[in-house]
ZAKEFI-47812 format. One record per residue (C-alpha): residue in three letters; x, y, z. Coordinates in pm, 1 decimal. Example, Ala and Ser with C-alpha at 12.3 -4.5 7.8 and 13.67 -1.06 7.14 Angstrom:
# ZAKEFI-47812
<atom ALA,<1230.0,-450.0,780.0>>;
<atom SER,<1367.0,-106.0,714.0>>;
//
This chain:
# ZAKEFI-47812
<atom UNK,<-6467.8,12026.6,-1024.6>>;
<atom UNK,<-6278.6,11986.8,-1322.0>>;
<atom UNK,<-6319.4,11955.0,-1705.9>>;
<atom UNK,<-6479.4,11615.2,-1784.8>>;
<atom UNK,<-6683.4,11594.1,-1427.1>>;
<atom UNK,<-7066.1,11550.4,-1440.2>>;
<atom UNK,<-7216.5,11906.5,-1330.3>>;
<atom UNK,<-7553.8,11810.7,-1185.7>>;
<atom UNK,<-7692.8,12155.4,-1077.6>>;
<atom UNK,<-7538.3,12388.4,-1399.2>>;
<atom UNK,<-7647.1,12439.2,-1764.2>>;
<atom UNK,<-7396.2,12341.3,-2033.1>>;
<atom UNK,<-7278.0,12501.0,-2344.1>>;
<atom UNK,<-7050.5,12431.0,-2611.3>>;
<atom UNK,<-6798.7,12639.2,-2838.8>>;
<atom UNK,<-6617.4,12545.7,-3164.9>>;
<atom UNK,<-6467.1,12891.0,-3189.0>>;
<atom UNK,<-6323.3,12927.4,-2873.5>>;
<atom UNK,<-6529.1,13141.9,-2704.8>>;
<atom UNK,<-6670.7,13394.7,-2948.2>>;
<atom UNK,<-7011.2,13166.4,-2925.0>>;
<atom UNK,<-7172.0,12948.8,-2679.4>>;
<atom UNK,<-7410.2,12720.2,-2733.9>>;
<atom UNK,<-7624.7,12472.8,-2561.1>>;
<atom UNK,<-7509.1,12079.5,-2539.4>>;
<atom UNK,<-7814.8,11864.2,-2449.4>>;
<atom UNK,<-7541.6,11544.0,-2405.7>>;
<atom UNK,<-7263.8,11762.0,-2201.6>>;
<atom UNK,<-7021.1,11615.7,-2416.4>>;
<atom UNK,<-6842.2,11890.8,-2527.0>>;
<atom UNK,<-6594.9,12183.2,-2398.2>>;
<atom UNK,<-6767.8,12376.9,-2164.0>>;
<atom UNK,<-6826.4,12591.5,-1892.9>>;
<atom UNK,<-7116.5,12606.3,-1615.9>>;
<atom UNK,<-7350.5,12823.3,-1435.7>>;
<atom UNK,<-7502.7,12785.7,-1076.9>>;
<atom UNK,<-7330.4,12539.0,-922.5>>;
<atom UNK,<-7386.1,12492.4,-564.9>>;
<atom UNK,<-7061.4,12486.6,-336.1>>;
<atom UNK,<-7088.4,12497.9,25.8>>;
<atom UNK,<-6773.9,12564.4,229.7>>;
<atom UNK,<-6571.0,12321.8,378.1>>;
<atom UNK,<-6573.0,12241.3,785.9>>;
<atom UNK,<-6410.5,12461.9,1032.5>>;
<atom UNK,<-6080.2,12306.3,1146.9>>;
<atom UNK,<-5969.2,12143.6,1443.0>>;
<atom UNK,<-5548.7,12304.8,1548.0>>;
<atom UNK,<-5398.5,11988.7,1742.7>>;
<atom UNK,<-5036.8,12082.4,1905.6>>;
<atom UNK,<-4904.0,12211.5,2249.7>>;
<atom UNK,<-5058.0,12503.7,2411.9>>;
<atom UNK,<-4749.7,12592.3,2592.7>>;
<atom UNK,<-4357.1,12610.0,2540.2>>;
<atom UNK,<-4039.3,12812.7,2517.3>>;
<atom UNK,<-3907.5,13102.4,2345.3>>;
<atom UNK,<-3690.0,12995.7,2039.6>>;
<atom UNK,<-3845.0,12636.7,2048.6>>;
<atom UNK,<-4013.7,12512.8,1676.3>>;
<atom UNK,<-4332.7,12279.4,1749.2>>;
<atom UNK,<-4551.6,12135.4,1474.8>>;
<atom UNK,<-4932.9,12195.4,1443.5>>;
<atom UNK,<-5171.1,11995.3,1254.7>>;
<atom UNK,<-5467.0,12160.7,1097.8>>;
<atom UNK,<-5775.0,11901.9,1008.3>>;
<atom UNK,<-6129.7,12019.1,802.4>>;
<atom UNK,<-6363.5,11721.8,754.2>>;
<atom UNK,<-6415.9,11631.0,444.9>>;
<atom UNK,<-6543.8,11898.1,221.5>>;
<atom UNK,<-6910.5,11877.3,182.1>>;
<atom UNK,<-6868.5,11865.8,-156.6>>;
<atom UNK,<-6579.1,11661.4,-182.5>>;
<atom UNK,<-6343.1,11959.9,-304.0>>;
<atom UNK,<-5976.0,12000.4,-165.9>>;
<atom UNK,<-5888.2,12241.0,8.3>>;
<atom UNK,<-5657.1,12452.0,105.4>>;
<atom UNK,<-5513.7,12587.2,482.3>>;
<atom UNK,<-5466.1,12968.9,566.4>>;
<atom UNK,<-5261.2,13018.7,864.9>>;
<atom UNK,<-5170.8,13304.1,1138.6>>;
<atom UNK,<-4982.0,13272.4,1405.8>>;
<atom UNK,<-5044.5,13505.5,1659.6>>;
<atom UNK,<-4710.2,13716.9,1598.3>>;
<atom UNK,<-4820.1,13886.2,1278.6>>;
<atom UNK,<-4697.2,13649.0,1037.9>>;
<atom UNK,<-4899.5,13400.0,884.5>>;
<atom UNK,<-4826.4,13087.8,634.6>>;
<atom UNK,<-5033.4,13222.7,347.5>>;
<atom UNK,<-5265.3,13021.1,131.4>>;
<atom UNK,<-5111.4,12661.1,123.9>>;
<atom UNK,<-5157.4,12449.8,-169.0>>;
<atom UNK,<-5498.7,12279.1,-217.5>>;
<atom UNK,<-5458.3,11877.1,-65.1>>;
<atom UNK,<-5778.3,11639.2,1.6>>;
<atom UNK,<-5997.1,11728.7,293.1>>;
<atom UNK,<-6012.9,11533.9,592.6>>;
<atom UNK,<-5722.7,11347.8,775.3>>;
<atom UNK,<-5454.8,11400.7,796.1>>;
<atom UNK,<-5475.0,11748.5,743.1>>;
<atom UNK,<-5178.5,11988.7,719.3>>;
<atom UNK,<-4878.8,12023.6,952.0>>;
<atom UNK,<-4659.9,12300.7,997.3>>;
<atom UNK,<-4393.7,12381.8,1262.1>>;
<atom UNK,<-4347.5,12705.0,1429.5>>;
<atom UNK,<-4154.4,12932.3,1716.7>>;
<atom UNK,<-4171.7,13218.8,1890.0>>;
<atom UNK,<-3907.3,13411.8,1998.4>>;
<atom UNK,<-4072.9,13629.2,2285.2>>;
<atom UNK,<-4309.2,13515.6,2582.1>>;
<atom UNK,<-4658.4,13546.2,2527.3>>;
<atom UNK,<-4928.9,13436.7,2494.1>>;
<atom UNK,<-5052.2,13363.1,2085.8>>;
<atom UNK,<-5373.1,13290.2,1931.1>>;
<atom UNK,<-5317.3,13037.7,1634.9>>;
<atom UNK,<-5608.9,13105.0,1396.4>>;
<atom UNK,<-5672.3,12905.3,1073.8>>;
<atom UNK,<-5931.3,12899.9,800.1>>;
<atom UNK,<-6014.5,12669.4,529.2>>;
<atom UNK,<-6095.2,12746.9,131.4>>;
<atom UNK,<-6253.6,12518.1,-91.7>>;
<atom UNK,<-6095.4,12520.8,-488.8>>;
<atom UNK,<-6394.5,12720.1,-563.5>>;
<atom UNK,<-6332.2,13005.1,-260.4>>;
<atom UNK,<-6576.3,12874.3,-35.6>>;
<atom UNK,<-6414.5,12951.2,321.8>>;
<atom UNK,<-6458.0,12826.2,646.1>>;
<atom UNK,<-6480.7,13004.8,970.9>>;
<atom UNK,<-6178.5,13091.2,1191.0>>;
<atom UNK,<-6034.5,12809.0,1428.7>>;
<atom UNK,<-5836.8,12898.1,1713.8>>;
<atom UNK,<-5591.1,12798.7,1962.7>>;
<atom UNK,<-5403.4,12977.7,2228.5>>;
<atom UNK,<-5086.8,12905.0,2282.7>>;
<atom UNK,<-4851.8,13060.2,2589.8>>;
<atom UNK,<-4439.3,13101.3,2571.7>>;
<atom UNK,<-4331.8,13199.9,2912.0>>;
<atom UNK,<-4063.4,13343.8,3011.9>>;
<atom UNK,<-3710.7,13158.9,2935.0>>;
<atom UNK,<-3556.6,13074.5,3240.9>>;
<atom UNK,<-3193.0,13005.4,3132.9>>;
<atom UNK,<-2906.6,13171.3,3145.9>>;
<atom UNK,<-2826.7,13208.0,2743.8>>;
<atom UNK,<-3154.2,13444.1,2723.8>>;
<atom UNK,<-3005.9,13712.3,2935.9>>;
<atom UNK,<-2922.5,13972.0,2634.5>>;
<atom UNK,<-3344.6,13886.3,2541.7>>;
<atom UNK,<-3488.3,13997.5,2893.5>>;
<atom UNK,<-3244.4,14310.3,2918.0>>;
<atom UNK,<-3394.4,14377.1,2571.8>>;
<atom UNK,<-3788.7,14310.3,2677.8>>;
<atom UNK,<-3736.0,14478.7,2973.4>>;
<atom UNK,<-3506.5,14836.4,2902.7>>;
<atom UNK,<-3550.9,14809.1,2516.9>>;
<atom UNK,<-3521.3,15177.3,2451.1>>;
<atom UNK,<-3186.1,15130.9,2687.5>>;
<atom UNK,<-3038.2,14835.8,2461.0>>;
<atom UNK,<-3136.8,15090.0,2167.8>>;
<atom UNK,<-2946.2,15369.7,2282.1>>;
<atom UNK,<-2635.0,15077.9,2368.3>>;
<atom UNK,<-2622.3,14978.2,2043.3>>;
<atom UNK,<-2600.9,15251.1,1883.8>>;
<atom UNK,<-2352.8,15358.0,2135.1>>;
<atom UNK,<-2152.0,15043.7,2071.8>>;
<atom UNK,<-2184.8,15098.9,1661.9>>;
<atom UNK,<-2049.0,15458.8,1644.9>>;
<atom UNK,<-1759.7,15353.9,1855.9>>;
<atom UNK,<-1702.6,15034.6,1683.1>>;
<atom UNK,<-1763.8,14763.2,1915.0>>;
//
């Protein structure tokens, strides 16, 4: 809620020296802040996208609450199974259409996309999730990435081989 909406649940006071005293407002028609308002948190969401793909391949997710029981927006919290995450996104209206973001892993796997929902006032919902699997890459230009999945303390000890002499 903002300054100016009708709090139905909360007490009102007023202030004329900015703070210092508070007072009560029988009208509401004044500056002023609340107490005990009732804020429930918003709908787990639904993760719509593929469940499968390739290594190095972006696809786009869309993350969808319901509409916030109390008519708040909200805002979309996002990991993606490879220890990074999208952080707190800005606050948009719940419901449809949601929030889409694209995303790719580099390794096969299999990845649990979990996302949670916060209300303006910190209300959060519980975790969604979706599983998503990256097999193997097949093709030929992903050679130098199974050497490395396979012998990676090998391809260490190349490297630095190949750095000391220059290559």
């Amino acid at each position: 809620m903002k300054i100016g909406d009708v709090y139905l649940n909360g007490t009102v006071f007023y202030t004329i020296d900015y703070g210092e005293n508070w007072e009560e407002e029988p009208d509401g028609d004044m500056t002023f802040k609340t107490y005990g308002i009732d804020n429930s948190p918003p709908a787990t969401p639904i993760i719509e996208g593929p469940s499968s793909g390739k290594p190095g391949t972006s696809y786009t997710y869309t993350f969808i609450t319901g509409l916030d029981p109390d008519g708040d927006d909200v805002s979309y919290y996002i990991e993606w199974g490879d220890n990074t995450s999208s952080g707190w996104t800005g606050f948009i209206p719940s419901g449809p259409p949601g929030y889409s973001e694209s995303h790719s892993w580099t390794l096969k796997g299999t990845y649990t996309i979990r996302c949670k929902v916060k209300d303006e006032f910190g209300a959060e919902s519980d975790w969604a999730e979706l599983t998503v699997k990256i097999p193997r890459d097949k093709s030929i230009n992903n050679i130098i990435l199974r050497f490395y999945e396979k012998y990676q303390l090998l391809y260490e000890l190349l490297q630095l081989i190949f750095d000391q002499f220059g290559f």
